[in-house]
C-alpha positions in Angstrom: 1.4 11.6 -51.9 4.0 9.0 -53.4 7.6 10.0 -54.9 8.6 8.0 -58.0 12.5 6.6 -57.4 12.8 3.9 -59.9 10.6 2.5 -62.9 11.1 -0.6 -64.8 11.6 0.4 -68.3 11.3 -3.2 -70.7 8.2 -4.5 -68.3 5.0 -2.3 -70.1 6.5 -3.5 -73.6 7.4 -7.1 -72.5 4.6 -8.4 -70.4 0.8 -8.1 -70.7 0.0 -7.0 -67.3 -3.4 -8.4 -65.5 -3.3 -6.9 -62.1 -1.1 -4.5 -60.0 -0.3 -5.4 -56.5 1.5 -2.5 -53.8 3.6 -4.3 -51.3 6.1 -2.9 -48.8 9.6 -4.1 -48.8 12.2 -4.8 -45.8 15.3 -3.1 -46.2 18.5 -1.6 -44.0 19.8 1.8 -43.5 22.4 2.0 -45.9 20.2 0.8 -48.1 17.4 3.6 -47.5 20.4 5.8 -48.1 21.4 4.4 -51.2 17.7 4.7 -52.5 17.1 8.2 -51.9 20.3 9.3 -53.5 18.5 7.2 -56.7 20.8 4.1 -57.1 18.4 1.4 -58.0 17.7 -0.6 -60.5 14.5 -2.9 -61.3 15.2 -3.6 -64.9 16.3 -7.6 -64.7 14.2 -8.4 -61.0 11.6 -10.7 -60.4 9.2 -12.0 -57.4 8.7 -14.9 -56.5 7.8 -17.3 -53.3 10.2 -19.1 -51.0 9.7 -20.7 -47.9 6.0 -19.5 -47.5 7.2 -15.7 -47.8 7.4 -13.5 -50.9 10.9 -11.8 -51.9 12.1 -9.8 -54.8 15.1 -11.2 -56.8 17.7 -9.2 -58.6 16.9 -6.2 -57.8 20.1 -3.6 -57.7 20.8 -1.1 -54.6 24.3 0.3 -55.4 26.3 0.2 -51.9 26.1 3.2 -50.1 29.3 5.4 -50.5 29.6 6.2 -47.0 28.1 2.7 -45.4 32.1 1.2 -45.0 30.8 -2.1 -43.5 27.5 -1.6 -43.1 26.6 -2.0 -46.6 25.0 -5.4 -47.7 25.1 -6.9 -50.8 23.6 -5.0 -53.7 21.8 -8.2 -55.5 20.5 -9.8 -51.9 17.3 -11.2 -52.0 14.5 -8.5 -50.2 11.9 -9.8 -48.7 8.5 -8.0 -49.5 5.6 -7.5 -47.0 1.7 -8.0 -47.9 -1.5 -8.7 -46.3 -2.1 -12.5 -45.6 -5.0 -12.2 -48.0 -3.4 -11.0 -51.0 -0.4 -13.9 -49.8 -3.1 -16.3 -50.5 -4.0 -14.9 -53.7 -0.9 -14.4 -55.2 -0.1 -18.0 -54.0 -3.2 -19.6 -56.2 -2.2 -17.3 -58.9 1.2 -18.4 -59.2 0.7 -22.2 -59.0 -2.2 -23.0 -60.4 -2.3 -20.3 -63.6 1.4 -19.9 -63.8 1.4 -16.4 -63.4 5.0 -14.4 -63.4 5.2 -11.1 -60.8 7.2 -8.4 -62.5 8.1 -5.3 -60.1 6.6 -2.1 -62.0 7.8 1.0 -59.8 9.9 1.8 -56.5 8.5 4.4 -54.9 8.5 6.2 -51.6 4.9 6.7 -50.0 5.1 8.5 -47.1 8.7 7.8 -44.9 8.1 4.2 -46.5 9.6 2.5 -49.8 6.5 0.6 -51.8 6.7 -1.3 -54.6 4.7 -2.1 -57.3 3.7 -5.8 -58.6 2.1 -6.6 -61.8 1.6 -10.4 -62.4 0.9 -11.6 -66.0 
């Protein structure tokens, strides 16, 4: 059972999707927090790969109101979490086709935040 939080609105109408990709994402408190109360925002972010690891880009997590100064920056780069195998994948797809990953949907599944990766 998964709970929709946020949805990227422009990426169905912008992109021609090939593949969808469910990858977990490493995030703090405040941030949980932040998310459940719905303050997220997926419409400008992108993936991509950086020193060997995958990470989301742009993506907006308002500050918690109650976090003082345990809030972190809402634009930080997040790292996401997949399977070595689907690493290696995405890797080959990105490099040698040029393929883009576009986050789709933020979703809780279970007591864990998933998101959704298309690549086109």
């Amino acid at each position: 059972m998964s709970k929709l939080i946020a949805k990227n609105p422009t990426a169905k109408h912008n992109y021609t999707i090939i593949d969808t990709l469910e990858t977990g994402i490493v995030l703090y408190g405040t941030e949980i927090k932040s998310i459940r109360n719905g303050k997220v925002n997926l419409k400008d972010s992108y993936a991509g790969i950086r020193n060997g690891e995958l990470f989301i880009y742009n993506m907006h997590i308002s500050p918690y109101e109650f976090g003082n100064i345990y809030n972190k920056d809402p634009l930080r780069d997040r790292k996401l979490l997949v399977n070595k195998h689907e690493f290696n994948k995405l890797v080959g797809l990105i490099k040698q086709k040029g393929y883009s990953l576009i986050p789709i949907s933020l979703y809780f599944k279970g007591n864990f935040v998933k998101l959704e990766l298309r690549y086109w």
